[in-house]
C-alpha positions in Angstrom: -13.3 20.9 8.8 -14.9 18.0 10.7 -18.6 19.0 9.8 -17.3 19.3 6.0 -15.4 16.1 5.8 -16.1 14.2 8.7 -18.8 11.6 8.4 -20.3 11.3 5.1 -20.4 8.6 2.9 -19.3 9.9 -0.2 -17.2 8.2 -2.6 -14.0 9.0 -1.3 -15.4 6.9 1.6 -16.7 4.3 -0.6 -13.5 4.3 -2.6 -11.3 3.7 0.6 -14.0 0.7 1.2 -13.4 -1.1 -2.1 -9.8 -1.1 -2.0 -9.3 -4.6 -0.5 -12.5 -5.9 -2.1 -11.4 -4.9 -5.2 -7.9 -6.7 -4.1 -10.0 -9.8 -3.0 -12.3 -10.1 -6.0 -10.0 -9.1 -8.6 -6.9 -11.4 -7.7 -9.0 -14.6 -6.3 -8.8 -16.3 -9.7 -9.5 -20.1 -10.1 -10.2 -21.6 -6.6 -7.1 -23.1 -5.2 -7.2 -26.9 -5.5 -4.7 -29.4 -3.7 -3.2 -31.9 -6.4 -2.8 -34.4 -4.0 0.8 -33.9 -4.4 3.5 -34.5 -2.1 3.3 -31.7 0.8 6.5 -30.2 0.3 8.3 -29.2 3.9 10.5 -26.6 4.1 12.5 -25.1 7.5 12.4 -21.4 8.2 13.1 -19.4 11.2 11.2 -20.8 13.9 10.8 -24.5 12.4 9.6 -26.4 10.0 6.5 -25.6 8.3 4.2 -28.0 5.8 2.6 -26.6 2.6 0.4 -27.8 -0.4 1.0 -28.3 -4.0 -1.5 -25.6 -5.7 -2.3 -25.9 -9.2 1.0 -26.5 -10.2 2.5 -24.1 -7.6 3.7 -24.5 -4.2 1.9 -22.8 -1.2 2.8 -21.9 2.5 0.5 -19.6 4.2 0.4 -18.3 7.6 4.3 -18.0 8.6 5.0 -16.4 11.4 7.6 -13.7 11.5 7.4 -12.2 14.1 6.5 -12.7 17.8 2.9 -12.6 18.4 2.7 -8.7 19.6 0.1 -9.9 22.4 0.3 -8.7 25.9 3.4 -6.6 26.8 4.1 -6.6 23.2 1.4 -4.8 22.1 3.2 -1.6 20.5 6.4 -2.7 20.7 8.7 -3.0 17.9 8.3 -6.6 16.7 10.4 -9.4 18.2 12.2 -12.1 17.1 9.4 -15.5 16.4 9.0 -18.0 18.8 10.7 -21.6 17.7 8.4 -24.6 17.9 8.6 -28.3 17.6 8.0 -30.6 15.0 6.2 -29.3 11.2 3.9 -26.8 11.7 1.0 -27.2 9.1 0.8 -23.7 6.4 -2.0 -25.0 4.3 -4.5 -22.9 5.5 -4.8 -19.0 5.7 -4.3 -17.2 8.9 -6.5 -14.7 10.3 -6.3 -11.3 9.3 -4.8 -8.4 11.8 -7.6 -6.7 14.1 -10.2 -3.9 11.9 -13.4 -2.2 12.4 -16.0 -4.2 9.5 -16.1 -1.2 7.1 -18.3 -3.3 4.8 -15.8 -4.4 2.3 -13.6 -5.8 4.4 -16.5 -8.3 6.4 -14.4 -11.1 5.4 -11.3 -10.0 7.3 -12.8 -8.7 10.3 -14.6 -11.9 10.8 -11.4 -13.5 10.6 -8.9 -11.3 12.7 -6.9 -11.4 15.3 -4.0 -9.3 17.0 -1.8 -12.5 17.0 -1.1 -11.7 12.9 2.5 -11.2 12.0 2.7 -14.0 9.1 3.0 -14.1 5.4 2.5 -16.3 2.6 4.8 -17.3 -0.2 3.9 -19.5 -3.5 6.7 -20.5 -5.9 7.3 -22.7 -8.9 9.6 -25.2 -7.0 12.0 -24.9 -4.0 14.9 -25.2 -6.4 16.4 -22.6 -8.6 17.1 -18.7 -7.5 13.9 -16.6 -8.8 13.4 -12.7 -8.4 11.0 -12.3 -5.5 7.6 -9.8 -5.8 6.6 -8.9 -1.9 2.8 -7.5 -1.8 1.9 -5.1 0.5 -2.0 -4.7 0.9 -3.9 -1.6 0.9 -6.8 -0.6 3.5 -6.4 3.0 4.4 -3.7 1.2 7.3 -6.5 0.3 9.3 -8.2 -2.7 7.2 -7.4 -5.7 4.7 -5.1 -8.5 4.9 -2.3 -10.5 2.7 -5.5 -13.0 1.9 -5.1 -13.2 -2.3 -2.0 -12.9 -3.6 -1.2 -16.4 -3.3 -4.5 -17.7 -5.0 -2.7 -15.3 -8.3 -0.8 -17.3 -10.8 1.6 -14.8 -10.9 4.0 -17.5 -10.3 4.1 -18.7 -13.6 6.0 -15.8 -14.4 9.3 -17.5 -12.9 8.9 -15.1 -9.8 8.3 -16.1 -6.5 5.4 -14.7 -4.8 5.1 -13.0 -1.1 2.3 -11.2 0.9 2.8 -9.6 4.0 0.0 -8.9 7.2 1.1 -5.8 9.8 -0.5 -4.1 12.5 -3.2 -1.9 11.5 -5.7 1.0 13.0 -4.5 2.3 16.7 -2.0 -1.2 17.0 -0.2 -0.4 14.3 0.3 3.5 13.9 -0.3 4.9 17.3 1.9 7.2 18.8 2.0 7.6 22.6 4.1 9.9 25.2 4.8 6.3 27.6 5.6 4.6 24.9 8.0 7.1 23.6 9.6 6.8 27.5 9.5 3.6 27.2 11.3 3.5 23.9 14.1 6.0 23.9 11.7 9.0 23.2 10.1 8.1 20.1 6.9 6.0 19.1 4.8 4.7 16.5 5.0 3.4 13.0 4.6 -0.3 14.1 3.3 -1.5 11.1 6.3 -0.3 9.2 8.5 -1.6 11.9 6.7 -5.3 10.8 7.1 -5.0 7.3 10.5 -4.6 7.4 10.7 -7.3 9.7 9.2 -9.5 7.2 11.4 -8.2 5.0 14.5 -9.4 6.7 12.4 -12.9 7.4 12.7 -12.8 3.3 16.1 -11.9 3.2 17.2 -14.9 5.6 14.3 -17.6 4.2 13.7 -16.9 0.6 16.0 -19.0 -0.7 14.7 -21.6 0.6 11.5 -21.3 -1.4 13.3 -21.2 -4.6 13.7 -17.0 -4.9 16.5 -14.6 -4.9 17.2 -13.2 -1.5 18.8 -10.3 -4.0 16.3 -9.6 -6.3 13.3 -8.6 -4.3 11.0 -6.5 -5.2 8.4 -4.7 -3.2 5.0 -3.1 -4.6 1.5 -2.4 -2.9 -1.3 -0.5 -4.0 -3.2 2.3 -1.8 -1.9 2.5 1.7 0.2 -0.4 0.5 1.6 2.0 -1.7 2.3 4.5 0.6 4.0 1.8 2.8 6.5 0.8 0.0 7.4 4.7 -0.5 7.8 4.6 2.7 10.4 1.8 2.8 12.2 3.1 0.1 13.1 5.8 2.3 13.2 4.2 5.5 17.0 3.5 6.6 16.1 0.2 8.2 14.6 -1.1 5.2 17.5 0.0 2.7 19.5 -3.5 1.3 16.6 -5.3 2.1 14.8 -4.9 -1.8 16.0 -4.1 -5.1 13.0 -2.6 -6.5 9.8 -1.0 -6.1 6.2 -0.7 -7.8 3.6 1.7 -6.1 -0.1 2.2 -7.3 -1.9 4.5 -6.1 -0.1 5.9 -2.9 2.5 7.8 -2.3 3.9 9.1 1.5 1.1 10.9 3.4 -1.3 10.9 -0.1 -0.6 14.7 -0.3 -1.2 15.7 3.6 0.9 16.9 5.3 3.2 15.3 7.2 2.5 14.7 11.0 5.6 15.4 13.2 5.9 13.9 16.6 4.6 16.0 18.7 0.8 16.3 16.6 1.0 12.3 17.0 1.2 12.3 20.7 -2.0 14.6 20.0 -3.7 11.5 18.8 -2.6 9.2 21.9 -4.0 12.1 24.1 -7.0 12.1 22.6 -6.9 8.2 23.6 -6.3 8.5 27.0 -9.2 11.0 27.8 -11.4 8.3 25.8 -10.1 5.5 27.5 -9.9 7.3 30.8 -6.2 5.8 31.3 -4.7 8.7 32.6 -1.2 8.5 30.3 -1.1 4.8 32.5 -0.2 2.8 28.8 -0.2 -0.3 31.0 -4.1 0.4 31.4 -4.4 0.8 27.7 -2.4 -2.4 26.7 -4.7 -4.3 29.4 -7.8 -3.1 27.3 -9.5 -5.6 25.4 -9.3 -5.6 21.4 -13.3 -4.7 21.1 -12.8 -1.5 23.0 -9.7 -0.2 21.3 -10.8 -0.6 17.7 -14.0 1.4 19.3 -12.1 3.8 20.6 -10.3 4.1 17.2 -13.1 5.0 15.8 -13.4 8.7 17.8 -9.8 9.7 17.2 -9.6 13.5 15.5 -7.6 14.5 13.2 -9.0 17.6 11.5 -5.6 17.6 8.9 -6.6 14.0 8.0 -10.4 14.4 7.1 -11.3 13.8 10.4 -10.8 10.1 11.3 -11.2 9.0 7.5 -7.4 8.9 6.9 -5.7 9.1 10.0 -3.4 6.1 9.4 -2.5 7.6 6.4 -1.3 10.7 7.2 2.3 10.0 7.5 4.1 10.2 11.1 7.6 11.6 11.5 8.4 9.2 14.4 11.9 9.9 14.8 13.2 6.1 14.1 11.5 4.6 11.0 11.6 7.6 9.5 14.0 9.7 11.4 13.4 12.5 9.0 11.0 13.9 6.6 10.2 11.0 3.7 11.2 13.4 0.9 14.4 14.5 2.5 15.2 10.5 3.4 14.6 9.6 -0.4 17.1 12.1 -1.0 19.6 10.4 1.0 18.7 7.2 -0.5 20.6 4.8 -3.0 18.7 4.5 -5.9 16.5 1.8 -6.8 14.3 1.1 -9.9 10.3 2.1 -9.6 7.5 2.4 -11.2 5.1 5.3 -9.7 1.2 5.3 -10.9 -2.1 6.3 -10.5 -5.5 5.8 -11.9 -7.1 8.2 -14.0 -10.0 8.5 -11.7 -9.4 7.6 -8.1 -11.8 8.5 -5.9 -13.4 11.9 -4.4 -16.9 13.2 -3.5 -19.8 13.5 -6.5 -20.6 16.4 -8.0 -22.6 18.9 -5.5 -21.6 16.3 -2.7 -18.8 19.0 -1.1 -19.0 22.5 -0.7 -16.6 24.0 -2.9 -14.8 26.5 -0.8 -14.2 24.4 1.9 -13.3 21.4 0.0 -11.0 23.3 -2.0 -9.0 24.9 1.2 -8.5 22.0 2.8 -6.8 20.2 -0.4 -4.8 23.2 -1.2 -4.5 25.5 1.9 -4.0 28.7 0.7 -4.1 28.3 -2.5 -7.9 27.0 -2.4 -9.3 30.2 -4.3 -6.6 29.6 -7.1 -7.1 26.1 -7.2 -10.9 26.6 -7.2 -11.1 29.1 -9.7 -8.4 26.6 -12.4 -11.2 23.4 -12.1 -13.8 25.6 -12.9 -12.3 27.1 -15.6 -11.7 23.6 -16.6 -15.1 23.1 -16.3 -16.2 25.9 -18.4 -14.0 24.8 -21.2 -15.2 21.3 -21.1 -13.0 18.8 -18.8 -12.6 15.7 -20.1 -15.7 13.2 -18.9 -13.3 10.2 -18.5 -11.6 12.2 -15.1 -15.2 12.8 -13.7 -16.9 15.8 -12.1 -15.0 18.4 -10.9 -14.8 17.3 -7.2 -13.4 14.2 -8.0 -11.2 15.6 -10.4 -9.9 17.9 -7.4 -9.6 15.1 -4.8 -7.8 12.9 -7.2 -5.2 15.1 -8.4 -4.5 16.5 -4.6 -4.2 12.8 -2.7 -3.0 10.9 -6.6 -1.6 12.4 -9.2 0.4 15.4 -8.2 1.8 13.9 -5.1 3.0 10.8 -7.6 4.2 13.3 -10.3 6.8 15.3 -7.1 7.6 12.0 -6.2 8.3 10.7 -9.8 10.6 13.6 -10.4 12.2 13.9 -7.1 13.3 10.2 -7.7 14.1 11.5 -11.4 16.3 14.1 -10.2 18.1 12.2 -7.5 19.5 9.3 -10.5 17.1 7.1 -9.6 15.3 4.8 -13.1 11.6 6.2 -12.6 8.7 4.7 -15.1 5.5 6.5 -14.3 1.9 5.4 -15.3 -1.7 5.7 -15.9 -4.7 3.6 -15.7 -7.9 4.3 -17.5 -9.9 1.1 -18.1 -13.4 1.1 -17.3 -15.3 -0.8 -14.8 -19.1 -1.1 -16.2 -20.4 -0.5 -12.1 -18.9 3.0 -12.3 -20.6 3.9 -15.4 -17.4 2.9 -17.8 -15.4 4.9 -15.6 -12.2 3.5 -13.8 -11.5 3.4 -10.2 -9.0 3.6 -7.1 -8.0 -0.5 -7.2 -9.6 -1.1 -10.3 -5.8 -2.0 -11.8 -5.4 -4.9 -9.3 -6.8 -7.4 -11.1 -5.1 -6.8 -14.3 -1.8 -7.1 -13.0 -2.3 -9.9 -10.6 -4.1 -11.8 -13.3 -2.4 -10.6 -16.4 -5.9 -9.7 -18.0 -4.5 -7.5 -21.4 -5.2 -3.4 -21.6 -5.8 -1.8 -24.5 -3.6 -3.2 -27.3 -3.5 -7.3 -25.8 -0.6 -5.5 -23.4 -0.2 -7.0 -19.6 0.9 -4.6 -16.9 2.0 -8.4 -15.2 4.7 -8.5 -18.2 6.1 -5.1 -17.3 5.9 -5.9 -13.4 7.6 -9.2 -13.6 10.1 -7.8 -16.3 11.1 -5.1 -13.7 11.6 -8.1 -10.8 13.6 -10.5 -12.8 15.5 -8.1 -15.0 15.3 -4.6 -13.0 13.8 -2.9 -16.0 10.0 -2.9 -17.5 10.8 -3.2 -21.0 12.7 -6.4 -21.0 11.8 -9.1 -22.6 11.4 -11.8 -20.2 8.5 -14.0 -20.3 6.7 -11.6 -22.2 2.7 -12.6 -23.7 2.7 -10.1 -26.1 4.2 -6.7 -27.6 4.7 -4.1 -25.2 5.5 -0.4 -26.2 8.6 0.9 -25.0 8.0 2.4 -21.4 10.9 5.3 -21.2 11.9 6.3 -18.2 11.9 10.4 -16.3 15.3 12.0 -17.4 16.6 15.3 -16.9 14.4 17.9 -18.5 12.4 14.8 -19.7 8.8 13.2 -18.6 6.9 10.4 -19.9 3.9 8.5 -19.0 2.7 5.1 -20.0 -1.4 5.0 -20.6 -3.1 1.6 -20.6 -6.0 2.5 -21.8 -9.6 0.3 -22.8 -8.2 0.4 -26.6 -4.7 1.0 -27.1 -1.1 1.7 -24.7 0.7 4.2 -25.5 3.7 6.4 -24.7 3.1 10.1 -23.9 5.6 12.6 -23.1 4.5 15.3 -19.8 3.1 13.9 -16.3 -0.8 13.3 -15.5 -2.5 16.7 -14.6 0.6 18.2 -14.0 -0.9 22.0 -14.5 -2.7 21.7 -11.4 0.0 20.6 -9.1 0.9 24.4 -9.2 -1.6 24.9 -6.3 -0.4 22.2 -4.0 3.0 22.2 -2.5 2.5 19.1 0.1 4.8 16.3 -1.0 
């Protein structure tokens, strides 16, 4: 499948690339400007830290964590951060966590750096006990930063805002045989292993900032989606969040999962590379520059190649001792909302061949699946989902793997609200796009019908349920939730949101089986 999938640009590449661009451009805003206010100090684990009144808000960026994972550290769980002496300034935005420039993401790469483990926070005031909205970036797990989310007035909502930077590429998802000696036989999944400890940095330091150590919700969009399904069924993460919002991701985006053993594959692969000979003291003495280029030749022919090897999701034995659907199973429910674009991203049309395409999305069951989206064809698929390869793609990686998770979730008692987004972006010819939601919910630009997906976000944080009526800007139609023997879906659509009852393309998740 490498010759097939393997190096060329189409849009699912392209699509992958605009994800924290889109993130970037769309949640920017009005520049930040200091007031000139009073820099408020607060102390956190560590020390004190220094921040800057922000149009109205308050603003502390680049808190550390975590220790810096430098040296000896590198791929190990993270540890405890470092106290220092005196105020440490957090006006200014710390470098993003070490990438390979994909284009999109020039900004961070210029800026990067393996010491990364901080996160931002703005609030409305230090005082007062607000529901807390953690961001998780997207990137494919290899790209990005937290850079944004603060600039949002998302704030104003009477939520207090948090973004969150982990170890990406080969230092944050690489499994290795010496490290699993090392490290009581398993390996891997360090950038989980960070997010949850910024998690338990919110838990202990929240308050502080004005925000509810017990109302926190989590929510990311892409890989950061991924990550926060993953969380929910991580057992280290459980007590450490309330709720959940994922866009666009879901675990392993419809791949299967990679046990243990396939991952130390991957960290073979890296020693014949590297020449280390299994020695992971060699590899931890290599410099950044020749890792993230030896990054770049990993194989995985189940993930596309090396296009989403981070995302294929690793059974490593302790973050997620178990398969993610069987932990979500054992999990105490929580509320989320699950959705996906209408269009996300795939090849153009006569940019795949068929067959092949169609196999590797759905096995077996490739000549079926094949045989369905042409038939779809025939009878005139709807232009807004795109041509039939994309069509394919996004329903394989998106939309059925949301819809299994959705009712898994359903099933289990847990309050599910699932979601579409179809408003188009004039560069993709009126079509939407993978990230194109970003912006309206981090800015609270209205859908069709003067509705913001912000109102039902923050309604869900502060009040655990979308269709409550805190801080609302306008009418919103009443979101119901999956029940037994029941499915719904919320559209936000260019000219209305409405209610529907089924799932999104839910009569071609019969070919697919991958969770």
């Amino acid at each position: 499948m490498k010759a097939v999938f393997g190096t060329r640009r189409t849009r699912s590449h392209r699509g992958l690339r605009l994800v924290a661009l889109a993130a970037v451009l769309a949640m920017a805003g009005p520049a930040m400007s200091d007031t000139g206010a009073d820099a408020p100090v607060v102390t956190v684990t560590g020390g004190a830290i220094r921040g800057k009144t922000v149009d109205g808000a308050l603003v502390f960026q680049a808190i550390p964590f975590a220790a810096p994972p430098l040296g000896e550290r590198r791929w190990q769980p993270p540890a405890p951060v470092p106290a220092w002496q005196g105020v440490r300034e957090a006006t200014k935005a710390g470098p993003a966590c070490l990438q390979n420039d994909e284009g999109w993401n020039r900004a961070d790469w210029l800026h990067a750096s393996e010491d990364c483990l901080t996160l931002n926070v703005r609030t409305p005031a230090l005082a007062g006990k607000r529901p807390v909205m953690v961001w998780i970036h997207g990137g494919s797990n290899r790209a990005g930063s937290a850079m944004g989310a603060v600039q949002s007035p998302m704030s104003r909502k009477g939520v207090v805002i948090v973004s969150v930077q982990y170890r990406l590429g080969i230092l944050g998802f690489l499994s290795h045989r010496a490290l699993a000696r090392e490290q009581g036989g398993t390996s891997g999944n360090y950038g989980l292993m960070d997010q949850i400890a910024a998690l338990r940095w919110v838990h202990e330091n929240i308050a502080r900032f004005g925000g509810d150590p017990d109302k926190v919700t989590i929510f990311g969009e892409s890989a950061g989606s991924q990550d926060v399904s993953l969380l929910l069924a991580a057992p280290a993460a459980q007590g450490l969040f309330r709720s959940a919002i994922m866009e666009s991701g879901t675990p392993g985006f419809g791949l299967p999962f990679r046990s243990l053993a396939d991952a130390f594959a991957l960290g073979d692969q890296l020693d014949t590379l590297s020449g280390s000979g299994g020695d992971i003291e060699k590899l931890r003495a290599l410099s950044p520059v020749a890792l993230l280029a030896l990054q770049s030749k990993l194989d995985d022919p189940r993930a596309k190649g090396n296009d989403y090897v981070f995302l294929r999701t690793t059974i490593d034995g302790k973050v997620l001792p178990k398969a993610p659907d069987v932990l979500l199973g054992e999990a105490k429910p929580k509320p989320v909302i699950i959705g996906t674009n209408m269009i996300e991203f795939g090849p153009g049309k006569g940019e795949a061949p068929l067959d092949a395409f169609s196999r590797f999305w759905f096995d077996g069951n490739g000549p079926k699946a094949l045989a369905a989206y042409q038939e779809e064809e025939r009878k005139g698929a709807d232009p807004r989902r795109g041509n039939l390869e994309l069509r394919m793609q996004s329903d394989a990686m998106f939309h059925c793997p949301a819809n299994r998770m959705a009712n898994l979730l359903a099933a289990k008692g847990w309050p599910v609200w699932r979601y579409e987004f179809d408003v188009g972006d004039k560069s993709q010819g009126g079509l939407t796009r993978h990230a194109y939601e970003v912006g309206y919910v981090f800015d609270g630009k209205p859908v069709g019908g003067g509705v913001s997906m912000l109102d039902y976000w923050t309604a869900l944080a502060i009040d655990g349920d979308p269709n409550a009526k805190t801080r609302t800007s306008a009418p919103r139609p009443l979101w119901k939730p999956l029940a037994k023997g029941k499915t719904f879906t919320l559209h936000f659509g260019e000219t209305a949101t409405k209610l529907s009852k089924g799932l999104p393309r839910s009569s071609f998740c019969n070919w697919t089986g991958v969770f």
